[in-house]
C-alpha positions as CSV (number, residue, x, y, z in Angstrom):
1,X,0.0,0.0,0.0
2,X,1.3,3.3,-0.8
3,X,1.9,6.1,1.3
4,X,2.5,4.1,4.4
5,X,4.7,5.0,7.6
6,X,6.6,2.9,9.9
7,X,6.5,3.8,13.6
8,X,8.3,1.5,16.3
9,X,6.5,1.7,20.2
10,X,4.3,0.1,22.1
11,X,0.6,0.5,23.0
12,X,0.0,2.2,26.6
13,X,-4.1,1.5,26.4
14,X,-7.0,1.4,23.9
15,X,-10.7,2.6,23.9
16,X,-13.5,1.1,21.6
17,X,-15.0,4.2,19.6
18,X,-17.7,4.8,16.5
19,X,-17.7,6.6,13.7
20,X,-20.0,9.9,14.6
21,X,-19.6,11.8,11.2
22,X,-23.4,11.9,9.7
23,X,-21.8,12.4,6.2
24,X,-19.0,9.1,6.7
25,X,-20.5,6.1,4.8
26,X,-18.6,4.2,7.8
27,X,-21.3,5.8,10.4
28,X,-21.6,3.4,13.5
29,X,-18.8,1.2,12.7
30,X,-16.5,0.5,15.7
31,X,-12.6,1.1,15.7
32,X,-10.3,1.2,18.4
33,X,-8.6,4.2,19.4
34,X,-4.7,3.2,20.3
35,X,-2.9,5.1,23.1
36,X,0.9,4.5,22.0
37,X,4.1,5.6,23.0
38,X,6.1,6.0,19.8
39,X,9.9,6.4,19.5
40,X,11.5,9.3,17.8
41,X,7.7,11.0,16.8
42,X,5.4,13.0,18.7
43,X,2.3,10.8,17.7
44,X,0.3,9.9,21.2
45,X,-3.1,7.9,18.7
46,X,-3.3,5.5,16.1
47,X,-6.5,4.6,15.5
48,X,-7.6,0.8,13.9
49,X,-10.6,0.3,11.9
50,X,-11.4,-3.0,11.1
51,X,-12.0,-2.9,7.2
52,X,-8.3,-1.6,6.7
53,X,-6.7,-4.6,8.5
54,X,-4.1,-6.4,6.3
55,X,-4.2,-9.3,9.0
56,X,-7.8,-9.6,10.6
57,X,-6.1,-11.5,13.5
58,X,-5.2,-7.7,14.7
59,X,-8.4,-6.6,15.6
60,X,-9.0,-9.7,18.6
61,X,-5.7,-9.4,19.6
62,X,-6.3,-5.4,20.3
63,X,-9.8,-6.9,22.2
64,X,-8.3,-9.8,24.2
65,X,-5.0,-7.1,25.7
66,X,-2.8,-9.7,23.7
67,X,-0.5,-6.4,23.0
68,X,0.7,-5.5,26.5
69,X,3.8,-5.1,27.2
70,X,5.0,-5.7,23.5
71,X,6.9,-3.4,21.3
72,X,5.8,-3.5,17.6
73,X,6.5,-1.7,14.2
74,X,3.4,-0.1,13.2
75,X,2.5,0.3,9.1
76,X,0.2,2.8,9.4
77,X,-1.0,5.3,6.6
78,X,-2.4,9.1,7.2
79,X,-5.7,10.6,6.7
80,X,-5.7,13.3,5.1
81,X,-7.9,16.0,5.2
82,X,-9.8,17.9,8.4
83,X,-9.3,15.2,10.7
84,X,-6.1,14.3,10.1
85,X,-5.3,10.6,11.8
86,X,-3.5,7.6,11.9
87,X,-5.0,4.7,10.6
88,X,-3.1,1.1,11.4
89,X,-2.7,-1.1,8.3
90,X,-0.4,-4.0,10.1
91,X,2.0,-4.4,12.5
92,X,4.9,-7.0,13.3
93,X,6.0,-7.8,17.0
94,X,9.6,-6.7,17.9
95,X,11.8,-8.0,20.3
96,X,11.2,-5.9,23.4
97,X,13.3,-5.8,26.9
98,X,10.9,-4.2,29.3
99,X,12.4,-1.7,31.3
């Protein structure tokens, strides 16, 4: 996919959200809103929308806390527009010495 970013952290906590926007064809659907620490960036949200999954596994991971205390490399591409986000497309688990 093109215009993809790689971002290396870990995930402090998460919160189950819906799309609000009247106008968004997505209206209702559920995401997950990702508190993460990243390294080297100033991002504090990624958020994770099921449809945009590369690897569906993702999603229960993210709902069964199977990402605590894990440090991962996020592929993540931006919104653009008003509401500029980050949306997650895939990750891969790093090794991760927790300090």
């Amino acid at each position: 996919m093109a215009n993809h970013k790689e971002l290396i952290g870990v995930i402090k906590d998460r919160k189950l959200d819906q799309v609000r926007n009247k106008k968004s064809k997505h209206l209702g659907n559920q995401y997950w809103r990702l508190t993460v620490n990243i390294e080297n960036e100033e991002i504090k949200e990624i958020l994770v929308f099921k449809e945009w999954l590369e690897q569906e596994t993702i999603w229960q991971e993210i709902e069964q806390l199977n990402y605590l205390d894990k440090r991962y490399l996020f592929k993540v591409q931006r919104k653009p527009g008003a509401g500029q986000f980050f949306r997650l497309i895939d990750w891969k688990l790093l090794d991760y010495e927790k300090k």
